[in-house]
C-alpha positions as CSV (number, residue, x, y, z in Angstrom):
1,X,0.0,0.0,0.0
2,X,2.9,2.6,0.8
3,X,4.5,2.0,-2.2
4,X,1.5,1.9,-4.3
5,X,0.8,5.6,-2.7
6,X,4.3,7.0,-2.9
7,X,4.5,5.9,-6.7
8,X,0.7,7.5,-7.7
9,X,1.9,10.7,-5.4
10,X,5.4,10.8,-7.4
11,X,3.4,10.5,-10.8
12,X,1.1,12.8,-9.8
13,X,3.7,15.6,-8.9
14,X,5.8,15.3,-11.9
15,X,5.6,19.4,-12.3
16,X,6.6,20.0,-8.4
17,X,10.2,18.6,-7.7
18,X,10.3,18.8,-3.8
19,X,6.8,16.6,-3.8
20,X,8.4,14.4,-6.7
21,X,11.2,14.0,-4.7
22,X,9.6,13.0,-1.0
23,X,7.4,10.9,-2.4
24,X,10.4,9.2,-4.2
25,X,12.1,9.1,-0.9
26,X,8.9,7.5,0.5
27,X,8.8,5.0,-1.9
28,X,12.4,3.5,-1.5
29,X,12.1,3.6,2.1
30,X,8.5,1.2,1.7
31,X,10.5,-0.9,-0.7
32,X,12.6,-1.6,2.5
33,X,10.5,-2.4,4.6
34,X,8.6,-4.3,2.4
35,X,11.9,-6.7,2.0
36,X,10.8,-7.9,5.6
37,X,14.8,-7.9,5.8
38,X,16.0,-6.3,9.5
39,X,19.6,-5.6,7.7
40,X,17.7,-3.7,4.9
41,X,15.3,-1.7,6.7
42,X,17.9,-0.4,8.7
43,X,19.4,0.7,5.9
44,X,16.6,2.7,4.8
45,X,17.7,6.0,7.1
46,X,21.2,5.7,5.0
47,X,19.3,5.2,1.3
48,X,17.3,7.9,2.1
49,X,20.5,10.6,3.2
50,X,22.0,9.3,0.4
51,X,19.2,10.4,-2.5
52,X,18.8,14.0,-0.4
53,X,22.6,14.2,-1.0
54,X,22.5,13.2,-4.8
55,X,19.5,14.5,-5.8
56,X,21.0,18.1,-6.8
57,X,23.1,16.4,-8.4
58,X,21.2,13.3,-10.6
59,X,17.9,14.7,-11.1
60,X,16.4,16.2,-14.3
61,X,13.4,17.7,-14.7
62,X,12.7,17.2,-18.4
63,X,9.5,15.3,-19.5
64,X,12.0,12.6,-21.3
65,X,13.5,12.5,-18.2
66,X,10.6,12.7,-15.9
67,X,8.8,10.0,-17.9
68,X,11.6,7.4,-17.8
69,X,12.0,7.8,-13.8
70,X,8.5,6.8,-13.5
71,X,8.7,4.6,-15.6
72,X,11.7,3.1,-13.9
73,X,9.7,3.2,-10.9
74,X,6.7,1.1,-12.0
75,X,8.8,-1.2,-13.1
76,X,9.6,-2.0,-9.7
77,X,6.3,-1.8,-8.4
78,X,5.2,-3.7,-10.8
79,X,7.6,-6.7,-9.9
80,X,7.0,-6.2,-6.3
81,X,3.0,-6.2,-7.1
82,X,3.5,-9.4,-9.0
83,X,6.1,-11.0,-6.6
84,X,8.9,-11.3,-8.9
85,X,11.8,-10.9,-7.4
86,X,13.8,-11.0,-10.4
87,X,12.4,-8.2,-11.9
88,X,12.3,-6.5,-9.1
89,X,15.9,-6.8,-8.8
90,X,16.7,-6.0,-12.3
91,X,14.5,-3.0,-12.3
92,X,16.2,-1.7,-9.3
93,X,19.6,-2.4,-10.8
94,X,18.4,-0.4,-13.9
95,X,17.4,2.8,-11.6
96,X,20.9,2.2,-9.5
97,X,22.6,2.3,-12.7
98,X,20.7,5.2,-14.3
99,X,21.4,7.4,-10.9
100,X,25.1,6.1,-10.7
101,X,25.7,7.5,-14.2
102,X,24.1,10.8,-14.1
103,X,25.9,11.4,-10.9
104,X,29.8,10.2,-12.8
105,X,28.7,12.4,-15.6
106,X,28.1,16.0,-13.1
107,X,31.0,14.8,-11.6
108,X,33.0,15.2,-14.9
109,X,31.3,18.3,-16.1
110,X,32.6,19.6,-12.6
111,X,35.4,18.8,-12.6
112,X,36.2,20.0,-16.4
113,X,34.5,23.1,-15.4
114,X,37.4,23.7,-12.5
């Protein structure tokens, strides 16, 4: 149910980042607790610190953009709705990658900038 929420409430604030982004934050935090995993819901206060501390730096706001994190995020949803774990995992692998290269490519543009 929270994850269901936190995904409708991130596609339904597409045009208002700081909404877009709690709700994201909502949703990954749900996705760990949902793992019924004590190591990974403890984790969940670390994720979260961690997409407030990359999100200047990885997010877009672009409807290309905006429409392929949602996108992304069903995915996931969509596994965990249907109990897949596999695609669960390789959806979240997909938005871990996606995040991991935005953030190498600011890095660069940074750093050529310096």
């Amino acid at each position: 149910v929270d994850i269901e929420a936190n995904f409708n409430a991130m596609a339904a604030n597409r045009m208002n980042v700081e909404a877009f982004h709690e709700a994201d934050i909502r949703f990954h935090r749900a996705v760990l607790v949902a793992s019924h995993n004590l190591v990974i819901q403890q984790l969940s206060d670390a994720v979260s610190a961690l997409q407030r501390a990359i999100f200047d730096f990885t997010f877009e706001t672009g409807a290309a953009h905006m429409d392929r994190t949602v996108r992304q995020h069903l995915d996931l949803f969509d596994a965990i709705r249907c109990k897949n774990p596999g695609a669960a995992e390789e959806a979240s692998r997909r938005m871990v990658t996606h995040t991991a290269s935005r953030a190498v490519a600011m890095l660069d543009e940074a750093e050529a900038s310096v």
